[in-house]
N, C-alpha and C positions, 0 to 999 in steps of 0.2 A: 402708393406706388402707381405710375404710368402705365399706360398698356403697354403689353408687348406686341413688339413689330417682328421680332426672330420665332415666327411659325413657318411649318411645311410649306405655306404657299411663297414664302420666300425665300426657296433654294431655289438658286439660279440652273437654269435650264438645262446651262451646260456642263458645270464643276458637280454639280448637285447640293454645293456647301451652301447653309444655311447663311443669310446675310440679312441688313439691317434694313429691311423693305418697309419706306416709309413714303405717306402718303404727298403726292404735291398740291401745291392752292391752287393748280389747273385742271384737277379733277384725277390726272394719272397719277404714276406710283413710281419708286427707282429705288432700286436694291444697293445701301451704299456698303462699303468696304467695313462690318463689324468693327474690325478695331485696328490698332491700336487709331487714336483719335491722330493726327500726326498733325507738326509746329505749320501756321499758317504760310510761313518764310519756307519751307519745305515744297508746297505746292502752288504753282501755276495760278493765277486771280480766276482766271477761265472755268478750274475744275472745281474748286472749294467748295464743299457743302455743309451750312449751319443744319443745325435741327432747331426750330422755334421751342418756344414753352410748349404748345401746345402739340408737341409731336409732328409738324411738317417737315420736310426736306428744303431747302432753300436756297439759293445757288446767288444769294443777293453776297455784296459786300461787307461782312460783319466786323464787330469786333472784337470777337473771341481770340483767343492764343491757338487755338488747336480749329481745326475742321475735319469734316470726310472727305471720301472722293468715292467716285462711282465704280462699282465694282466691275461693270464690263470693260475697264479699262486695265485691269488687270486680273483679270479670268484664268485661271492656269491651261483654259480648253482653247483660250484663242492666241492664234500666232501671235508673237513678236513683231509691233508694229516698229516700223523706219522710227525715227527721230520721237525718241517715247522719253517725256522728263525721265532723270536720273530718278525721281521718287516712285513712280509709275513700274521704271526698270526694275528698281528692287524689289518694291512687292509684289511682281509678278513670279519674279524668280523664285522670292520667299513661296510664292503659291504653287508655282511650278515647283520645288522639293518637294514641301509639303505633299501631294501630290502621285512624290516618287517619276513626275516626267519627267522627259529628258529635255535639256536644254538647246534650243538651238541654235 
């Protein structure tokens, strides 16, 4: 079994929920979106994050079917950005129920 990357130190600041804080090959770290893993055609080439073998985060071009995306990009703590992928919009909204906040 892998190490695990979902400890304490990886609730996000502001939702408090626990996310998939994984290390990058630049020395920092990025909290991605636990799950579900969602269809690569889904997301934006810009947002897409692999996870290596070896536990990094990677924001390269793969060829997986599925990828992550970065959790501050759908935080249920932060506003509703202008012009946000349709993919983005819904898991934010999913985050924002979940949540119990209100929509705006």
């Amino acid at each position: 079994m892998g190490a695990n990357y979902a400890t304490p130190d990886a609730a996000c600041p502001d939702c408090g929920h626990t996310q998939d804080q994984r290390p990058l090959r630049s020395g920092g770290w990025i909290r991605l979106e636990p799950e579900p893993q969602l269809p690569i055609t889904a997301v934006p080439e810009q947002h897409r994050w692999f996870i290596t073998a070896d536990g990094y985060a990677v924001d390269a071009h793969g060829n997986e079917p599925h990828c992550y995306i970065a959790h501050h990009r759908v935080c249920s703590r932060r506003p509703h950005p202008k012009h946000m992928d349709p993919i983005f919009t819904a898991i934010w909204l999913r985050n924002r129920a979940r949540d119990g906040l209100a929509i705006d």
